[in-house]
N, C-alpha and C positions, 0 to 999 in steps of 0.2 A: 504494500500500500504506500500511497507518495505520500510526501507531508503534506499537511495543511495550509490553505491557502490563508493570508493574512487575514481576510474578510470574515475566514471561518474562525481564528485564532480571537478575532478580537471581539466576532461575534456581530458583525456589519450586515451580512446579506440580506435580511428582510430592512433594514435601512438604506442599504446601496436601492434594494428594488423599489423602495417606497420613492425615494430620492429621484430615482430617473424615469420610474415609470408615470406617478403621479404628481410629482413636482416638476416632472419633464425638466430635469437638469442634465448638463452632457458628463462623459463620465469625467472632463478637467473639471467641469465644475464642482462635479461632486468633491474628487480629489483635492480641491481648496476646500470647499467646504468638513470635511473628514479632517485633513491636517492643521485647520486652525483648532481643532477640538482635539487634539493631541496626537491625532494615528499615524503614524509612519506607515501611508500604505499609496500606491505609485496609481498614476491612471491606467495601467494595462491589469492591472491583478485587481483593479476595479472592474474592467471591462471582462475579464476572464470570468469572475464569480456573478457576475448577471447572466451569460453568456450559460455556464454551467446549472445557473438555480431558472432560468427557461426552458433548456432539455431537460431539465426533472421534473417540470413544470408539465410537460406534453408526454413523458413518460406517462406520472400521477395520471392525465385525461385518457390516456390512451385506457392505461388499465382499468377505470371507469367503466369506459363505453366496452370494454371487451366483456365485463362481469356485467353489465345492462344484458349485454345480448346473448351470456350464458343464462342468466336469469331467464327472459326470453324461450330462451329454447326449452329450458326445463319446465316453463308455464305448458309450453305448447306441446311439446312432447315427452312427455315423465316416465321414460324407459328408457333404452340404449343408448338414446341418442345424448341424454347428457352425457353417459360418459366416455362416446365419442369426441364430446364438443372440446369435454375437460383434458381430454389424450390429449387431442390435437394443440388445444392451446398451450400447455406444458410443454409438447416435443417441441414446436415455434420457439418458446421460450427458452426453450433451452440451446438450440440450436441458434439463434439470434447471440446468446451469451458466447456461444463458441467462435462464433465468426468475430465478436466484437474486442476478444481474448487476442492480445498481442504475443501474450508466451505463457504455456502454461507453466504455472509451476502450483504445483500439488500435489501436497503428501502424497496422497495415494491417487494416483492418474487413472487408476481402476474405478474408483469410485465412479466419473464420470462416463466410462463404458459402460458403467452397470445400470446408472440410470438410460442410457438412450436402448439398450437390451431392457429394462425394463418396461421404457413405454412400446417399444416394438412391441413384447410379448403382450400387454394389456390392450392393444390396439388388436390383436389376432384375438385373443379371447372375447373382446366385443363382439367379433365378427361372426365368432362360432354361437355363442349365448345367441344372436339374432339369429341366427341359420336355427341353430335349436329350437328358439321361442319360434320361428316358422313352422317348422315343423309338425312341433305338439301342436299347435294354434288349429292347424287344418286335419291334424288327428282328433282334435276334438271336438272338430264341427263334423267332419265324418261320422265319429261316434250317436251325436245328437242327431243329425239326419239319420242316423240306423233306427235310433231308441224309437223316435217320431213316428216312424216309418212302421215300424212292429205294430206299438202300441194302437194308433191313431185312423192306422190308413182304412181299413174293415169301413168304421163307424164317418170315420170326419174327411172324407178325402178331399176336399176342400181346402180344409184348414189342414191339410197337410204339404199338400201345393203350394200355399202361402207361406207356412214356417220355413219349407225346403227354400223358398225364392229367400225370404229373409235369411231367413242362417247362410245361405251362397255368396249373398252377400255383404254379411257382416265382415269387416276389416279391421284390420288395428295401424295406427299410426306408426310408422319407422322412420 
């Protein structure tokens, strides 16, 4: 980790950004204004720590709106699908972090294998649990079309005609 930037040291950031964003001052100005108030701190390591607490800034929205539209999806479809949404947004994330990695250096360089083998393998078990819930889903309307079928058809062949068209076409969301 690198050191601390002065602004962090002295505790300036939410000052620096109040200072330029709502008092619309430039960062010399601010830089006068900081060092008459005792800070030793330069116009670029002003400009730096604004520059920095704005990408964290759009960081903070981004992750927002991605958890808006996780929420979202799990209003709308409250099975697999969440925890395909949740795979995918972790491996992005994680993958985002690797690219953004100038050198690794960590203890154990396994640990990060093991996560990206771990969202692979969670991402194939989604796949299979859907394939499964397919499965049973249409062995159990089978079934209920058998039972219907036994019980019903003699007496109600009507309402068995109708159940048969509705059970055909009951779906479930994926």
């Amino acid at each position: 980790m690198g050191a601390r930037s002065k602004a962090d040291l002295f505790n300036l950031v939410e000052r620096i950004i109040e200072l330029h964003d709502n008092q619309k001052l430039s960062y010399k100005d601010i830089e006068k204004q900081l060092r008459s108030e005792g800070f030793n701190i330069s116009r670029e390591s002003i400009r730096r720590s604004h520059k920095s607490a704005k990408e964290l800034s759009k960081t903070y929205v981004a992750a927002v709106e991605e958890a808006k539209g996780l929420v979202n999806v799990i209003k709308e479809n409250p099975n697999t699908d969440m925890l395909e949404v949740t795979n995918a947004l972790m491996t992005r994330h994680l993958f985002n972090f690797m690219r953004s990695v100038d050198e690794l250096n960590f203890d154990d360089s396994g640990e990060v294998a093991k996560a990206i083998n771990n969202l692979s393998n969670a991402q194939v078990r989604i796949s299979k649990y859907k394939f499964d819930f397919s499965k049973g889903y249409e062995k159990a309307k089978e079934d209920i079309l058998e039972s219907i079928k036994k019980r019903l058809e003699k007496e109600y062949p009507d309402v068995v005609k109708i159940l048969q068209k509705i059970i055909k076409e009951a779906g479930v969301n994926e």
